[in-house]
C-alpha positions in Angstrom: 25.1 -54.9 51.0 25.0 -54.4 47.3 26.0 -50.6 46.5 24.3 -49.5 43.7 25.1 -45.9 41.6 22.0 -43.9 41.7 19.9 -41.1 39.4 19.3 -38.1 41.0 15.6 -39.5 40.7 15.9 -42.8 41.7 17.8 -41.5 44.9 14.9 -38.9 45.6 11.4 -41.5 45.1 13.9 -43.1 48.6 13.4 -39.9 50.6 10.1 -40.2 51.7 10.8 -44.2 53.1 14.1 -42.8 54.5 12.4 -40.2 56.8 10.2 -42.7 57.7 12.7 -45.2 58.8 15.2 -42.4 60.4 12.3 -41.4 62.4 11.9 -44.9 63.8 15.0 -45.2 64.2 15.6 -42.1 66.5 12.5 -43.4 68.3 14.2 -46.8 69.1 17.1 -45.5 70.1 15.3 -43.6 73.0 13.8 -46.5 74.0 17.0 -48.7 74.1 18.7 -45.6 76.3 15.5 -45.5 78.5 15.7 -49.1 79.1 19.1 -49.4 79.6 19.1 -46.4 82.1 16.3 -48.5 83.8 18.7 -51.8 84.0 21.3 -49.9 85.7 18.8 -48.3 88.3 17.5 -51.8 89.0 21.1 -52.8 89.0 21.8 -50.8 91.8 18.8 -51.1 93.5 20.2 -54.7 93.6 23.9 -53.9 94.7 25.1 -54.7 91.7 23.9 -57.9 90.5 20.5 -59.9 90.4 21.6 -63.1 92.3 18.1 -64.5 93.1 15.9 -64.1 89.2 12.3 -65.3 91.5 12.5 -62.2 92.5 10.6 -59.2 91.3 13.5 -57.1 91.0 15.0 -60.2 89.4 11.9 -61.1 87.3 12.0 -57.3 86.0 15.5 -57.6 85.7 15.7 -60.3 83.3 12.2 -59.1 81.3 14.0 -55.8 80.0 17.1 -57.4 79.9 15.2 -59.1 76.9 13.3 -56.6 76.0 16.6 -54.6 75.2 18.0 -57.2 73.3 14.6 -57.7 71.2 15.1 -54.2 70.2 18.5 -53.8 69.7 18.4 -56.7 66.9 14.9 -54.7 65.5 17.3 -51.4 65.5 20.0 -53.3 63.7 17.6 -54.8 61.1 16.1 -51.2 60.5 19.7 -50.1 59.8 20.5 -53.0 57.7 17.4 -52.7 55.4 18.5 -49.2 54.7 21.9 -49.9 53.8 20.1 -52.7 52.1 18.5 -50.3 49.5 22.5 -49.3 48.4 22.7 -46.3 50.4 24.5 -45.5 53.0 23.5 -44.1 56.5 26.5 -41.9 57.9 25.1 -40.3 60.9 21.5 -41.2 62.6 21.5 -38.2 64.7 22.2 -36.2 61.9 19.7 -37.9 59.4 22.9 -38.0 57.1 22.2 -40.4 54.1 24.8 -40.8 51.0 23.8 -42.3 48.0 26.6 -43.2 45.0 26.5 -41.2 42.0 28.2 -40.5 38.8 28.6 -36.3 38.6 30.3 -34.7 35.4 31.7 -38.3 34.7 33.1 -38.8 38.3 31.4 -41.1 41.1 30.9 -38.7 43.8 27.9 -39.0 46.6 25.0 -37.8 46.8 23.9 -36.0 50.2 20.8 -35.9 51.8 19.8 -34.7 55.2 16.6 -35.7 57.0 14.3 -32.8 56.3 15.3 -32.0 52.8 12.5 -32.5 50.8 14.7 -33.3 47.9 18.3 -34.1 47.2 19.8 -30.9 45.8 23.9 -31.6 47.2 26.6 -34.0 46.5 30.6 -34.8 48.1 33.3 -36.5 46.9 33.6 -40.0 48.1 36.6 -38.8 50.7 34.7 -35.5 51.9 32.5 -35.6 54.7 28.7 -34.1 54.2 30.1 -30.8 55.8 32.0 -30.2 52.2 28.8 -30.4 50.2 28.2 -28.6 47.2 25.0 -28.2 45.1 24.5 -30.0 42.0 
């Protein structure tokens, strides 16, 4: 990752990718809890272990087993490519994204939470998002 120190406008054109991306995120994340709630269940439809994979329970089995790992890696990536733009995602729950900026001649971060239409908050770089303060 290459962190890079942002404008205030160069951090905000981002937003409307970032909700984008967060929201996909969030999405995958369901899906990998679903289907990892659906491997137990078949796990212990199994008694605890597919030992014959011919099987349809052991055909299923393996299938989401791959699925899950096809879209963990995607999930990863997603992450990556956001951290990839020099930003920084702190919480995905949250929608908690902190951007490096210089603020009355000190780097400090900018905050942005999913939903803000704009950046309009900043931290210092050993603060949490819970002690923003406007700009």
């Amino acid at each position: 990752m290459n962190p890079k120190v942002f404008t205030l406008q160069e951090a905000n054109t981002l937003i409307p990718n970032l909700e984008q991306m967060l929201d996909q995120l969030l999405d995958k994340k369901k899906q990998m809890q679903k289907m990892h709630d659906q491997l137990l269940v078949l796990d212990l439809i199994t008694g605890g272990g597919v030992q014959d994979y011919q099987s349809p329970d052991g055909k299923e089995y393996v299938e989401k087993s791959a699925e899950l790992e096809s879209l963990i890696l995607s999930f990863e990536e997603d992450i990556l490519r956001i951290n990839q733009q020099g930003c920084f995602l702190r919480d995905l729950e949250r929608g908690v994204v902190d951007f490096f900026y210089v603020h009355n001649r000190e780097l400090v971060y900018l905050c942005w939470k999913r939903g803000e239409k704009k950046i309009r908050y900043y931290h210092d770089l050993d603060d949490g998002d819970r002690n923003r303060k406007p700009l």
